[in-house]
C-alpha positions, 0 to 999 in steps of 0.5 A: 468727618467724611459725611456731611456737615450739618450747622448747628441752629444757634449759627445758622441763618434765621428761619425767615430768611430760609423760608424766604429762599425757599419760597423764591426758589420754588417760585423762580419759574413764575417769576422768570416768567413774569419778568419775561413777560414784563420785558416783553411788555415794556419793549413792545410799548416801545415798539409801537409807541416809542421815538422810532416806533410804528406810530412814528414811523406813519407819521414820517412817511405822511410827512414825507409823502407831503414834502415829495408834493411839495418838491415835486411843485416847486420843481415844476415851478422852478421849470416854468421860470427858467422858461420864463427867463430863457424867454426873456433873454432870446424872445423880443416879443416877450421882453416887450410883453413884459416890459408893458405889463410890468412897467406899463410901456406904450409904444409912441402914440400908445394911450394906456387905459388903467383900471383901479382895483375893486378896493380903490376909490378915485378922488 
């Protein structure tokens, strides 16, 4: 009545899943543990080798470093042909420059000498 109420074995659990229980709960350190230490494991995998992990992060920054060459080129080029039309659109000397190697201009009494390319023949 007041004291404590003990099941009888014919209504209790079976055996094997006491022994079961008990067994997980003297092991539920070791598999704490384990599970921690499996946590760990998966998300340090992921840190290293993972979509945003250090290995990815090397490699964008090698991409990187080439794509800021590459703009670093093209700007300088860019630079070089804004020169090249400002010349063009002030320079006399250099729209008669231009039209004479592009165009092959001769001024009157001119005679233009052509050479053919190594890979041309004349017939």
């Amino acid at each position: 009545m007041g004291g404590v109420e003990t099941k009888n074995q014919a209504g209790g659990p079976p055996k094997a899943i006491v022994a079961g229980a008990g067994f997980v709960y003297r092991m539920r350190r070791r598999i704490a543990t384990g599970a921690v230490v499996g946590a760990a494991l998966f998300f340090g995998y992921h840190a290293f080798f993972g979509a945003n992990g250090v290995n990815m992060y090397a490699q964008k920054r090698a991409e990187g470093r080439v794509l800021a060459k590459h703009i670093a080129d093209l700007q300088q080029q860019n630079t070089r042909l804004q020169q090249q039309v400002t010349e063009l659109k002030t320079d006399p000397d250099a729209i008669e420059h231009e039209a004479r190697e592009r165009l092959h201009y001769a001024k009157p009494g001119e005679v233009i000498w052509t050479e053919d390319g190594p890979g041309k023949k004349q017939q």
